[in-house]
N, C-alpha and C positions, 0 to 999 in steps of 0.2 A: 504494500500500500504506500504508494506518494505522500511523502512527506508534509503537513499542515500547516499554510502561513499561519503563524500566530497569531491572535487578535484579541485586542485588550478588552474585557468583560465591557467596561464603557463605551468602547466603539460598538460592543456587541448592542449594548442599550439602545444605538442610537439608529442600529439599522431598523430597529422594531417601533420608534417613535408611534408610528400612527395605528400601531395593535392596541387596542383593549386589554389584552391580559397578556402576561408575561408567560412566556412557554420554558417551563420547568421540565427537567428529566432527573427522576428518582430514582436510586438505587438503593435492595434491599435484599436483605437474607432470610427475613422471619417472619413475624406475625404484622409486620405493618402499622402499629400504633399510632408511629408518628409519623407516616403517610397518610393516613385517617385525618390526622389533624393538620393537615396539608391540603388534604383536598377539602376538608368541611371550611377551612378556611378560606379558599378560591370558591367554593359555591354560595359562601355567605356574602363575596365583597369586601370579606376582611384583607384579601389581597387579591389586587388587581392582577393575577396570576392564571394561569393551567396548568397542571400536570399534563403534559405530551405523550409522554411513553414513561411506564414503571416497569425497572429492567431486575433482574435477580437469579442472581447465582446457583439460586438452589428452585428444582421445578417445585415441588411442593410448599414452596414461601406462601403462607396463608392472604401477605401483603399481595401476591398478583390478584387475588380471589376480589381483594377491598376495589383491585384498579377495573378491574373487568364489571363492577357490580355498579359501577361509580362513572362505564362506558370509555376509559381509559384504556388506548394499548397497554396489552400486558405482555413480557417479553421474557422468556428466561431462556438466557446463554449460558451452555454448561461450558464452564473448564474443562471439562474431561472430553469436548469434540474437537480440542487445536490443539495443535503441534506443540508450540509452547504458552508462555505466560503472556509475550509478547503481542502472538496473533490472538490471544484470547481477548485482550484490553483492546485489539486494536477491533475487533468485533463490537465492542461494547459501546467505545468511539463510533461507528458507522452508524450505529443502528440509533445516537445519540442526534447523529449531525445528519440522519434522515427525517427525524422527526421533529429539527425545527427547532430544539433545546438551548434556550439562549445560557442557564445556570442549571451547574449537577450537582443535585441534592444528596450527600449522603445519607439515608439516613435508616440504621442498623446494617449496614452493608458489610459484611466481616470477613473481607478482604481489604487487600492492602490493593490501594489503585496504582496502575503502571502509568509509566509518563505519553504513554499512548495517548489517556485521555487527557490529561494533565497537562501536557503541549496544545493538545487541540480545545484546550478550553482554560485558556491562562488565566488566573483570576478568576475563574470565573467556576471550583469547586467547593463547595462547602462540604463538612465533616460536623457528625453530632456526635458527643463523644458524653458517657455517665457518670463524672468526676471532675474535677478543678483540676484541668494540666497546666504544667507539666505533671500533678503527682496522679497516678494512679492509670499513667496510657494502658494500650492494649485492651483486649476482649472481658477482660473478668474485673473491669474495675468497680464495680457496686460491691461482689466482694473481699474483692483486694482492698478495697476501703474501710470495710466493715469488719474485715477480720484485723485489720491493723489497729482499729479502735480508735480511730480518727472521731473529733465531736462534729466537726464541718466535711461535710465533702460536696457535690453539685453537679452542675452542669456544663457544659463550654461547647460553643462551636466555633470552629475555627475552618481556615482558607485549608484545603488539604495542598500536602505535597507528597512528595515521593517518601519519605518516613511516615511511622505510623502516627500521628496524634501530634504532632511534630507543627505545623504548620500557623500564620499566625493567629492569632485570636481575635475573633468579631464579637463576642458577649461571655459572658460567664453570671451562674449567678448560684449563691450558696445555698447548702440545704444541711440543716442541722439534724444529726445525727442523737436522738435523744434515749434516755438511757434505757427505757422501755421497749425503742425501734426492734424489730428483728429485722432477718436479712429479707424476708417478703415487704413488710412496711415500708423501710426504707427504699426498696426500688419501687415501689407505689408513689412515694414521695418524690422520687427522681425522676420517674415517667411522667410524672402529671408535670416536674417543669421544662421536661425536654418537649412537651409537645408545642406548650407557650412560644417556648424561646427561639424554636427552629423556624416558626410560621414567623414571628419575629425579627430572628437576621434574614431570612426570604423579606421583609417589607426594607428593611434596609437598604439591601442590596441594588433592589430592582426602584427603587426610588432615589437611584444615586444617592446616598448620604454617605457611602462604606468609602476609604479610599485608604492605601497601605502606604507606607514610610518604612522600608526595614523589613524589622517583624511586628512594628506597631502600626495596626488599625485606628485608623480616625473616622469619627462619625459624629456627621454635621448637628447641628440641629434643625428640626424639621419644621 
């Protein structure tokens, strides 16, 4: 596959000027929660958005079930039909940049994304992650958090990059860990703020307020 001019998320804003809703592409490995609240969000006007295409790694993700009920392409690309990791990401890319996707939403998607799509959408990938990074990256951090005995842990989405959890940060917001919590409560706690907060930096984003320095995000006011 030919290599991808780059093009900054802004430029990308600006092709779409005269669309009504912003064309989102979501990726997902599970049950879909916060794709749920992604799309309840675009069909209420809380964001001038769409979901395009909802892509996932694994066929049985219950998330394709929400996209298809909700009239959303539902798409799952197995790993295990490409050669390597490379043409796998670079499928995920295609089937990204047929459907129109101006921003790619991670969100539970548990894989690590290759610079396939990364190149082909600069700026322009979010990450939901279930902890205040840097502490607690990776798959298991509600309880990696919780077995540590932390009093605070949260939320964060951030710009992905080629590392895991790595990438810079567009919000965070804490969730206290209280001493009754168990390990079900507390990711009940953590869910209910990762759904706020992703619909959230999606209103940011696509409203131009977001703009990066470094690894620090600035966001305007509105």
């Amino acid at each position: 596959m030919p290599e991808l001019e780059p093009m900054q998320i802004w430029e990308r804003v600006q092709l779409i000027k005269d669309d009504t809703r912003f064309p989102l592409g979501v990726l997902i490995s599970g049950s879909g929660t916060n794709l749920q609240a992604i799309i309840d969000a675009c069909e209420s006007g809380e964001l001038q958005a769409r979901v395009a295409v909802v892509i996932s790694n694994k066929e049985g993700a219950y998330g394709l079930e929400r996209a298809r009920a909700a009239g959303i392409t539902a798409v799952h690309i197995d790993p295990a039909q490409y050669s390597d990791y490379r043409a796998y990401n670079h499928a995920i890319a295609a089937s990204l940049e047929a459907h129109g996707v101006q921003l790619v939403v991670m969100a539970g998607y548990m894989r690590l994304l290759g610079n396939e799509v990364l190149r082909a959408f600069p700026q322009a990938v979010i990450n939901l992650h279930p902890a205040l990074l840097p502490a607690f990256p990776g798959a298991s951090a509600i309880p990696d958090a919780f077995e540590w005995g932390v009093k605070i842990t949260g939320v964060t989405v951030h710009f992905a990059d080629e590392a895991f959890d790595r990438g810079p940060i567009i919000c965070q917001e804490p969730v206290r860990v209280e001493q009754d919590d168990t390990l079900e409560t507390l990711e009940a706690k953590i869910h209910e703020v990762e759904h706020r907060m992703i619909v959230e930096a999606i209103r940011l984003i696509i409203t131009e307020r977001v703009s990066i320095e470094g690894r620090t995000v600035h966001i305007s006011e509105g």
